[in-house]
C-alpha positions in Angstrom: -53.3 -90.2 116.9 -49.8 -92.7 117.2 -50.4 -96.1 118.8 -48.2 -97.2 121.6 -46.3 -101.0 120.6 -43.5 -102.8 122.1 -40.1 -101.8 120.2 -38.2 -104.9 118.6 -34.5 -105.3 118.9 -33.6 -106.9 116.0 -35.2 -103.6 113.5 -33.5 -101.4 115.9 -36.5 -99.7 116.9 -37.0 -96.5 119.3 -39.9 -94.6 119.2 -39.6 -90.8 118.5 -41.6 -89.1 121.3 -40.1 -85.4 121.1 -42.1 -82.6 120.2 -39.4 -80.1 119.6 -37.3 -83.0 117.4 -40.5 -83.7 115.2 -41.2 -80.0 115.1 -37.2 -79.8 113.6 -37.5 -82.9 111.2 -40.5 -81.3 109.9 -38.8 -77.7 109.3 -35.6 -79.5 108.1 -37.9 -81.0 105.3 -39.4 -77.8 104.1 -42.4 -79.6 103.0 -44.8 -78.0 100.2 -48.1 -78.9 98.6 -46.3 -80.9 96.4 -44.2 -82.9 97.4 -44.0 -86.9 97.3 -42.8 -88.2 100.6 -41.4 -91.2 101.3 -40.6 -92.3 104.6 -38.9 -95.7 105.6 -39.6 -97.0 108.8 -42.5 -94.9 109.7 -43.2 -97.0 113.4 -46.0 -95.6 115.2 -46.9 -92.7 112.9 -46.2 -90.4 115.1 -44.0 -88.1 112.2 -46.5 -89.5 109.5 -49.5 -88.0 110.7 -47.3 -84.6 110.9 -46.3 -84.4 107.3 -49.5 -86.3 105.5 -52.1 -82.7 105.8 -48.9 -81.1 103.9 -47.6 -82.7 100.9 -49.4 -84.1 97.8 -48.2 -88.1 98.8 -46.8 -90.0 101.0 -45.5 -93.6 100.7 -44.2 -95.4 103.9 -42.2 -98.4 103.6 -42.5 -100.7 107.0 -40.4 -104.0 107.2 -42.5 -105.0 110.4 -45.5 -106.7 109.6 -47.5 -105.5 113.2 -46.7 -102.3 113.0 -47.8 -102.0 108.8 -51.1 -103.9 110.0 -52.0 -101.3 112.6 -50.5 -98.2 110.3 -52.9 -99.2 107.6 -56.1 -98.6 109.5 -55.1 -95.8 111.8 -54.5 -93.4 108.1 -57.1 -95.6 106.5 -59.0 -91.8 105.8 -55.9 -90.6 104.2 -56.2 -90.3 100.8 -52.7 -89.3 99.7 -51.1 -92.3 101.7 -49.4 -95.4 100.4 -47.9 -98.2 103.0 -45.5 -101.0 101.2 -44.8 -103.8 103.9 -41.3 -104.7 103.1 -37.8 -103.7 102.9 -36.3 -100.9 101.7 -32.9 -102.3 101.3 -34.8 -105.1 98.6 -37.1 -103.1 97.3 -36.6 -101.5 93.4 -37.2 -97.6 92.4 -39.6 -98.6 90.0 -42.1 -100.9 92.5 -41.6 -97.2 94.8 -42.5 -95.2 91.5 -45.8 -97.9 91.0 -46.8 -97.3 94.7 -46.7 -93.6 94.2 -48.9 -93.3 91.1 -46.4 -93.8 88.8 -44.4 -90.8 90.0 -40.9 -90.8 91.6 -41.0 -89.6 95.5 -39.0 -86.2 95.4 -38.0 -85.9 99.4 -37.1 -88.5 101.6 -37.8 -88.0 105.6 -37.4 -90.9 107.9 -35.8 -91.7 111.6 -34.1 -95.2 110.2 -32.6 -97.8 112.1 -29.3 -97.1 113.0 -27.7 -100.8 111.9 -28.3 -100.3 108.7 -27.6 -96.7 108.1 -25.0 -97.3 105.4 -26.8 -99.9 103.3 -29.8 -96.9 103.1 -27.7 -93.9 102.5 -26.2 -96.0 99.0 -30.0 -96.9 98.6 -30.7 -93.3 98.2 -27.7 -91.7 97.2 -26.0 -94.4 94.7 -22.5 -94.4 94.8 -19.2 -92.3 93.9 -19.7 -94.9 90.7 -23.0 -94.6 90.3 -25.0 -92.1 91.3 -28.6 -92.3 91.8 -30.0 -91.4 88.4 -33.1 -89.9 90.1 -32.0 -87.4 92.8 -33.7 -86.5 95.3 -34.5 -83.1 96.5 -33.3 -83.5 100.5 -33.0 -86.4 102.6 -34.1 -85.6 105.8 -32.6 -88.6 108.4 -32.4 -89.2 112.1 -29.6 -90.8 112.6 -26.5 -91.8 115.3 -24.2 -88.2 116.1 -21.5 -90.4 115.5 -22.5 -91.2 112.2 -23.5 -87.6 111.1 -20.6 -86.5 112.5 -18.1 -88.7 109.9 -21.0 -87.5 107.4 -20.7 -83.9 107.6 -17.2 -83.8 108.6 -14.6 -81.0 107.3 -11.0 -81.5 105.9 -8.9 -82.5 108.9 -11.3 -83.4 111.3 -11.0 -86.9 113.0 -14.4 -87.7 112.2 -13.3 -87.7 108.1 -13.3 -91.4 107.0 -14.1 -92.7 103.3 -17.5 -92.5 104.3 -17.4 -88.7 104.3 -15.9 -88.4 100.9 -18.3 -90.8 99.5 -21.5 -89.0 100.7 -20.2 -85.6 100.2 -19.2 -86.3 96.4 -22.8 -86.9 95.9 -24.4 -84.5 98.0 -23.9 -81.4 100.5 -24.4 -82.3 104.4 -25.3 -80.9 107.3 -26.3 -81.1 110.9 -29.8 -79.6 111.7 -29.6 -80.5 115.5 -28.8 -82.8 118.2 -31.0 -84.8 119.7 -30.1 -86.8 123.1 -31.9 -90.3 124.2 -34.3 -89.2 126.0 -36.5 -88.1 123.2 -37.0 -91.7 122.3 -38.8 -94.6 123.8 -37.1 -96.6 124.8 -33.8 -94.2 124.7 -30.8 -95.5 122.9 -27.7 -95.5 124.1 -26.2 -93.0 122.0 -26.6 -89.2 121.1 -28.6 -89.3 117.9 -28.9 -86.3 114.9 -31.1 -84.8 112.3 -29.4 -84.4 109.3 -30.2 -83.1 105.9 -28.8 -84.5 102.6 -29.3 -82.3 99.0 -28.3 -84.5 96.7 -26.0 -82.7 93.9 -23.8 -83.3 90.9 -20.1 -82.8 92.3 -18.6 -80.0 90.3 -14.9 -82.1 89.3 -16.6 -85.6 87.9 -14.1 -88.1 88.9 -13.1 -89.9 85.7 -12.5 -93.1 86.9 -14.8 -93.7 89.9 -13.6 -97.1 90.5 -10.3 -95.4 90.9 -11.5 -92.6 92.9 -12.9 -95.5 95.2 -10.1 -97.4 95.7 -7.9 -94.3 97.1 -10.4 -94.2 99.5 -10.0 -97.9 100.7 -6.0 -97.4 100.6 -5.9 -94.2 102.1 -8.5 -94.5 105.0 -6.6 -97.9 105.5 -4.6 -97.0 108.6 -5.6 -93.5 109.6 -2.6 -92.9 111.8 -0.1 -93.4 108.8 0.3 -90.7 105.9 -0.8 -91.2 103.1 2.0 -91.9 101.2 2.4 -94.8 103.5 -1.6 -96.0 102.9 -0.8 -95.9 98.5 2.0 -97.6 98.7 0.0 -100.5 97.1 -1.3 -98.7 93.9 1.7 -95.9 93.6 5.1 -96.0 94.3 6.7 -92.8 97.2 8.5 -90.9 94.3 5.8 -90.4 91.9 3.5 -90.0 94.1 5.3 -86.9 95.8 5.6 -85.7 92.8 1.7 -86.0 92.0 0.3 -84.3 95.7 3.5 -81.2 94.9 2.1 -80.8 91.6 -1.6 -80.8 93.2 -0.3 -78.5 96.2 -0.9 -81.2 98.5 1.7 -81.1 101.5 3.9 -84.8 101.3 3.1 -85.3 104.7 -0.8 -85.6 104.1 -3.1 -87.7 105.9 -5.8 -89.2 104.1 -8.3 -87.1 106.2 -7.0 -84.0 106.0 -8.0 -83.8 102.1 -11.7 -82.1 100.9 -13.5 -84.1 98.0 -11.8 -81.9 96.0 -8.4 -83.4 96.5 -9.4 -86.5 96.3 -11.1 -86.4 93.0 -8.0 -84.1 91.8 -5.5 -86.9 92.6 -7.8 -89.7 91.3 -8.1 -87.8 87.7 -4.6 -86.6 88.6 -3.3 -90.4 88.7 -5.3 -91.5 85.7 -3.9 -88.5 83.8 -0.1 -90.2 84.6 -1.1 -94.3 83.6 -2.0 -95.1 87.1 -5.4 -97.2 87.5 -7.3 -99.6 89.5 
């Protein structure tokens, strides 16, 4: 059984108490006999004790020292779980391998505080530059809506920032379901979501990623300006026209009404023509 504890503000900490949301977490994960789990901020237990009687391991990463001191007894009689007290943020890959029996954790599933949502999606994903070199299956996350929302988003929808592009070059995105404050204690004061992450080689390989990135700082600049506006800095109007008619990218483009596609094309597209970082 979970153990009840006070929630502290400064880990951003809301206890999961839905039955249905576990239940969905849980089928988002696909769990088998064999998987390695790792779960950051596993709180109370409460979705640790769910997933530990179905995969082969499970290593939980707890930055709060009370919570890892009660966790440690309460699954002391489960053999195929592995608490690290610390941060997953400063923690390296190969002190996770070490606490997994030398083996890399395959799945990720975890309900992760919100404030630092970025700074963990680049711990498990890498970046547009460079890529985790050991992918991992699905990365299950419960996270803000707003946040899945920008994650998940399509070509042209508002939600579209760099953010988007970023993820969804190095993996495919979507929303598994909503899930509103009240399945927390104490509720936040947002919507929240469960989202699933596979990462995945992007089929076009941007050649210069470094390139590739700093389109994405120009062009998500000033979202209300075209793009042509937002590149000014790095390409002058005329050539650039020239580049989004040669791509079949409209002129009057805005930076979040272009797929991943589009935006590697015109990175490669650039490079191809003498334009760099």
């Amino acid at each position: 059984m979970t153990f009840s504890a006070k929630t502290r503000k400064r880990f951003g900490q809301h206890w999961l108490k839905s039955e249905s949301v576990l239940a969905n977490i849980i089928a988002a994960a696909e769990l088998q006999a064999s998987d390695r789990i790792l779960e950051i901020g596993p709180g109370t237990g409460i979705l640790t004790q769910r997933m530990l009687p179905q995969v082969a391991e499970l290593l939980a990463i707890e930055i709060d020292r009370d919570l890892s001191r009660r966790l440690r007894p309460q699954f002391a009689d489960a053999a195929n779980f592995q608490l690290i007290e610390g941060d997953i943020l400063q923690l390296g890959w190969p002190q996770v391998a070490a606490a997994m029996s030398g083996d890399f954790p395959n799945k990720v599933v975890a309900n992760i505080p919100y404030y630092i949502t970025g700074p963990i999606l680049e711990k498990l994903l890498g970046t547009i530059a460079a890529p985790n070199p050991q992918p991992f299956d699905s990365i299950v996350l419960l996270v803000q809506q707003e946040i899945a929302d920008r994650l998940c988003a399509a070509p042209g929808s508002r939600a579209t920032g760099s953010l988007t592009v970023k993820v969804q070059y190095l993996a495919d995105c979507e929303i598994i379901c909503p899930v509103p404050p009240k399945a927390f204690q104490p509720p936040p004061k947002v919507m929240s979501a469960v989202i699933r992450l596979r990462p995945r080689p992007f089929p076009q390989v941007a050649t210069d990623p470094d390139l590739l990135e700093r389109l994405l700082k120009l062009g998500f600049g000033s979202k209300r300006k075209m793009l042509r506006n937002n590149l000014s800095a790095l390409i002058e109007r005329s050539p650039l026209l020239a580049l989004l008619a040669t791509l079949e990218i409209a002129e009057n483009v805005r930076a979040e009404d272009l797929s991943v596609t589009d935006w590697v094309a015109l990175s490669n597209k650039m490079l191809e023509e003498g334009y760099s970082s």
